[in-house]
N, C-alpha and C positions, 0 to 999 in steps of 0.2 A: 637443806642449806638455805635454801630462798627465804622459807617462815621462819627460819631464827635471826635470818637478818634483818627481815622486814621492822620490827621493833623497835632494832637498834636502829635504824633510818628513821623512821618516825619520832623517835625521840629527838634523834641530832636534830632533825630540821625544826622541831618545838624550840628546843636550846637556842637553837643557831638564829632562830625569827627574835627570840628574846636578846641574844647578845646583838642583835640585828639595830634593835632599841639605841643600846651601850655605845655601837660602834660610831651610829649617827651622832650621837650626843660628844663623844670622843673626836673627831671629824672636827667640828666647829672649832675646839682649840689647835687641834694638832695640825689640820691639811687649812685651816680656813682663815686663822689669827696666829699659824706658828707661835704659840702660846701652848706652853710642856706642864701640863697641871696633872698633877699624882694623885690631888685631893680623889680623885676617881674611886680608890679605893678603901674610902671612907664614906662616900658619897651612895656606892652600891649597893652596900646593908640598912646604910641610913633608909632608903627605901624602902628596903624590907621590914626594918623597925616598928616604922612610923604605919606600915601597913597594918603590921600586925598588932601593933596598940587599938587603932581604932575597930581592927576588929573584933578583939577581944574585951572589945565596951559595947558591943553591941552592937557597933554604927554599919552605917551600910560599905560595903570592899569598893564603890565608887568613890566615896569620899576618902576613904584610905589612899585609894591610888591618887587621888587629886590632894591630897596632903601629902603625901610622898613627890610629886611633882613641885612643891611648895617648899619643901624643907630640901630638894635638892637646888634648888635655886638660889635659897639663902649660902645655904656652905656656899655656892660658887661667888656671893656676892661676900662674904668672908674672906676666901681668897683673894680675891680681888681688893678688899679692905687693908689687909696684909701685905700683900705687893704694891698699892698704891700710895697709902695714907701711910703705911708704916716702913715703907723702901726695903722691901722684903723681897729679892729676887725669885723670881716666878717659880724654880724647883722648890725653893723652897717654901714659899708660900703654901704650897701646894702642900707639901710633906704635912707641913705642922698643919695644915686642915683636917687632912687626914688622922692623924695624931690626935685630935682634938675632938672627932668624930670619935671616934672609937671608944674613949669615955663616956661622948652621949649616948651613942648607940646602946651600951650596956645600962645606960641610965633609964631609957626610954620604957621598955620593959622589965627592969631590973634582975636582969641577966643577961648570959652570951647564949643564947637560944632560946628560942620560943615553939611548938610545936603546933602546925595552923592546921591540922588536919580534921576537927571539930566544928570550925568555923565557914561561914560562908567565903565563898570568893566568887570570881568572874566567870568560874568555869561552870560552877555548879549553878549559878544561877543562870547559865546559858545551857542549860545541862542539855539541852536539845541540838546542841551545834557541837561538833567536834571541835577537843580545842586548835586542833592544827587549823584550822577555817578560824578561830576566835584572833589567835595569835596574827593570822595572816592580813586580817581585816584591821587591827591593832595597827599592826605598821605598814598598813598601808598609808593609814589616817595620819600618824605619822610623819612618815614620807612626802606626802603629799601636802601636809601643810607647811612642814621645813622648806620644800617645795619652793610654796608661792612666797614664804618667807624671804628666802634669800632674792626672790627675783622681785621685793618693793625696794623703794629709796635706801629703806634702814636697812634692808638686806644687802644692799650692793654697798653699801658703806662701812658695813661687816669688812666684809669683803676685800675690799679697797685698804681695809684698817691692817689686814693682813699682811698686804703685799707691799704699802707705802703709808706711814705715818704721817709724813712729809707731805703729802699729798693732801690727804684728809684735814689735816689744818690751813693748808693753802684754800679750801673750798670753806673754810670758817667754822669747820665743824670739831669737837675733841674727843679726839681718837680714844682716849679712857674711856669715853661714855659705851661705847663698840666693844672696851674690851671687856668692859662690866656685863653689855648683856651678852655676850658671848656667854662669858665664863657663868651665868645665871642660866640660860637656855640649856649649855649641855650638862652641867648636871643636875639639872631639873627630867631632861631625860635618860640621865645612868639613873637617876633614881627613881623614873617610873621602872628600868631596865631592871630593879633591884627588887619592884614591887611585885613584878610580873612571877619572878624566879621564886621568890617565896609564895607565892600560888600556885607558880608550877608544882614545886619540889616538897611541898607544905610543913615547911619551916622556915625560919629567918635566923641566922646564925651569925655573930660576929665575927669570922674570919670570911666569910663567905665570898670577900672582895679581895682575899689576896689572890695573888698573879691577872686581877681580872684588868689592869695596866696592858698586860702582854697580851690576853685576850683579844681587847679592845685594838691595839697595832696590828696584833697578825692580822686582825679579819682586813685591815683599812690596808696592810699590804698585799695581801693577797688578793683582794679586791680590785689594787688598783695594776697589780701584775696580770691579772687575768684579761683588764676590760681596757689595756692602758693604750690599745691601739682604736678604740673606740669615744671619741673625744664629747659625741652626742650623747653620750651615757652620765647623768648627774652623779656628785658625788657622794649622793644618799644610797642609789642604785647600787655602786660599788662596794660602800660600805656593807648593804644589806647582803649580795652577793659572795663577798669574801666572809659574813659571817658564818654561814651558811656552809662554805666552803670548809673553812677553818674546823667546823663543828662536824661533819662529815668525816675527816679525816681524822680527829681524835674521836669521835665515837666509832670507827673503825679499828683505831690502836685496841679500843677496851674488849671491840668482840675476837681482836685473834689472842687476845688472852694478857695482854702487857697489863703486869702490876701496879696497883693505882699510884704509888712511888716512883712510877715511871713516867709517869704522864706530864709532871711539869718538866718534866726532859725532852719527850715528845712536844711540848708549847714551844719549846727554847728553839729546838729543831727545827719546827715550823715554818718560823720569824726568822731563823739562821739561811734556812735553805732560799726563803722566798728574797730575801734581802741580798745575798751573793746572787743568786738570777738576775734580780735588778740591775745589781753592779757589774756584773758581765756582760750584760747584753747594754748598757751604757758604754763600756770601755771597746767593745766592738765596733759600734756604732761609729764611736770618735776616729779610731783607725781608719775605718774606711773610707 
């Protein structure tokens, strides 16, 4: 029982350090600038694409990944083009990027799949390091620079952009500028999130970012349900944590046997259960 499970644990926690990526780069719009951008999943293959072109030119899967950190930056500075220059409210800004993506993506390679199994990546070329130690070291680096990000000037103005508009222009500064790099930061990294997953899984597919929206929530509410009585704990921590969490629990669904048609049921379920939690233990609270 213990060795057939083992695998499936090790897999989730690969996943779960990859969507760990997604969640932080999610995070910035959603818990940091309350700014609800969908482009997410368009943005998540886009990384994978762009990886897989340049690998399949020969280049090296570093430059891949730091051109997939490039190209997801753009879409988010699109978005941003869309909702701000064009008065395109933010859902939907967001949607048509998406929308918009998915035509490139099939463009990039000229297909909706690509097969990377032949080609170099991050893992092979580390082939002496397990990738669970590859992944773990990934987003730490991660982690730690969003880190020190959020705590300079431009980071707490991020910030500040989220919670009060009003504010940030009274200090003579323009809160667009905050919401541009926001919306460039996090899906610069859904789309390393996107590069990482087609080296994991070795392919890059164009569907590969549907439901990855509810993904990216569940991990950032179950994270922030787990850790929410813990205030010392960053919101990168949480995000990484609830991915983790999230990933556990459906690579659990898959080993007692639920049908792979059942699993965006199990997501829905996830984000259902851990959200009434929320709101119960809110409505408690106020009672007493």
């Amino acid at each position: 029982m213990i060795n057939s499970i083992l695998p499936v644990l090790e897999s989730s926690i690969e996943i779960g350090l990859i969507f760990g990526v997604l969640s932080m780069g999610l995070m910035i719009t959603y818990k940091i600038l309350d700014f609800y951008d969908l482009s997410l999943e368009g943005t998540y293959p886009l990384g994978a694409f762009l990886f897989a072109s340049m690998v399949s030119k020969g280049l090296s899967p570093f430059l891949g990944i730091a051109l997939s950190i490039v190209g997801g930056g753009l879409a988010g500075l699109l978005t941003f083009v869309l909702y701000k220059k064009f008065k395109i409210q933010a859902l939907l800004a967001g949607i048509l990027t998406m929308t918009i993506l998915y035509s490139v993506n099939l463009r990039i390679v000229g297909s909706s799949n690509m097969a990377l199994y032949t080609y170099e990546n991050i893992f092979s070329i580390l082939g002496n390091l397990p990738k669970i130690l590859i992944l773990v070291l990934i987003v730490l680096v991660v982690k730690i620079l969003l880190d020190l990000f959020l705590k300079t000037e431009q980071g707490y103005l991020l910030k500040i952009t989220g919670d009060n508009r009003d504010l940030i222009k009274s200090l003579g500064k323009n809160p667009d500028k905050y919401v541009c790099l926001g919306l460039v930061l996090s899906n610069g990294l859904i789309a390393l999130s996107g590069s990482l997953m087609a080296q994991h899984q070795g392919f890059a597919d164009s569907q590969m970012g549907a439901t990855m929206i509810v993904t990216g929530l569940a991990s950032i509410i179950i994270g922030d349900t787990f850790l929410k009585n813990s205030r010392r704990i960053s919101l990168t921590t949480r995000a990484i944590v609830g991915s983790l969490i999230y990933r556990l629990i459906y690579g659990l669904a898959i080993h007692i046997g639920l049908e792979p048609g059942d699993l965006k049921l199990v997501t829905a379920l996830i984000v259902i259960i851990f959200i009434a939690y929320n709101n119960l233990s809110a409505d408690r609270k106020i009672v007493k």
